[in-house]
C-alpha positions in Angstrom: -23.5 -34.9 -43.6 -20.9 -32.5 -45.6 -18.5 -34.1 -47.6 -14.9 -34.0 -48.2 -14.8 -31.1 -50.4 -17.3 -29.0 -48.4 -15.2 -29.8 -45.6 -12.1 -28.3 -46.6 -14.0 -25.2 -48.4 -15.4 -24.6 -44.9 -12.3 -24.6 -42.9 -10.8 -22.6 -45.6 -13.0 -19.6 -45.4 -13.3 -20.4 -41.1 -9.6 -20.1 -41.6 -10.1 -16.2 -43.7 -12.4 -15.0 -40.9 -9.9 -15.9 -38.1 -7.4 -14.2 -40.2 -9.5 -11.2 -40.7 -10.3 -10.6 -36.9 -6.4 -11.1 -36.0 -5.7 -8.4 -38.2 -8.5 -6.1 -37.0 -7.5 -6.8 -33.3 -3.2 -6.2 -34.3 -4.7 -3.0 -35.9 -7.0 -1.5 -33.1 -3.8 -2.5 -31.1 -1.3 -0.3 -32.7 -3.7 2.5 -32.6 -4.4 2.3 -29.1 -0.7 1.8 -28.8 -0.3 5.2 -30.9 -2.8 7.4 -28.9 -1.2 6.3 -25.7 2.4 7.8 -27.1 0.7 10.6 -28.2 -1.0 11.4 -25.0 2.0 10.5 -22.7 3.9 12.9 -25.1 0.8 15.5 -23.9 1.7 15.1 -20.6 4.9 16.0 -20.5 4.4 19.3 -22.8 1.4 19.9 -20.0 4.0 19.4 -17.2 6.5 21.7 -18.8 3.8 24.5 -19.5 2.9 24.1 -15.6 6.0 24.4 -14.5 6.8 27.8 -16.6 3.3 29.5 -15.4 4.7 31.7 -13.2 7.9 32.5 -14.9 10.2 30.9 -13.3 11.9 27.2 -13.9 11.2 24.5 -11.4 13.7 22.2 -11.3 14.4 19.2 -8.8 18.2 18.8 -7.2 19.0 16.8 -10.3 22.4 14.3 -10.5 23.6 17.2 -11.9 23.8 19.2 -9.1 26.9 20.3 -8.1 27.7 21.9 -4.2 30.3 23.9 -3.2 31.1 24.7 0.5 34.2 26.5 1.8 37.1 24.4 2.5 37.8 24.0 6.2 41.7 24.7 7.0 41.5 25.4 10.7 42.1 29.3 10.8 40.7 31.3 13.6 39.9 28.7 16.1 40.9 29.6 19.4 43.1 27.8 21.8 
């Protein structure tokens, strides 16, 4: 049997390792977090560099797009 002392000095250092691990694990975290940025940040330079291959700019009807069709007044219907 361990006594009182022992006890304590074993949650203690228990405690450390736990602490330890956690900070290991947040760490590989906010790498894997990191790479992912940097890779989605890839794909969009690799999408950009596709879509200027050929030289011209390939570009979707964005909100942006504004059309413009003659007005219709009436003028040279028959009848």
């Amino acid at each position: 049997m361990i006594g009182k002392e022992e006890w304590y000095q074993l949650q203690r250092e228990t405690k450390a390792r736990h602490q330890r691990a956690f900070d290991e694990i947040k760490s590989l975290i906010a790498g894997l977090s990191l790479q992912n940025m940097e890779r989605a940040g890839e794909r969009h330079v690799e999408e950009k560099e596709k879509e200027n291959q050929d030289g011209r700019i390939k570009r979707g009807w964005g909100h942006s797009t504004k059309f413009e069709f003659p007005r219709f007044d009436g003028k040279g219907l028959e009848g």
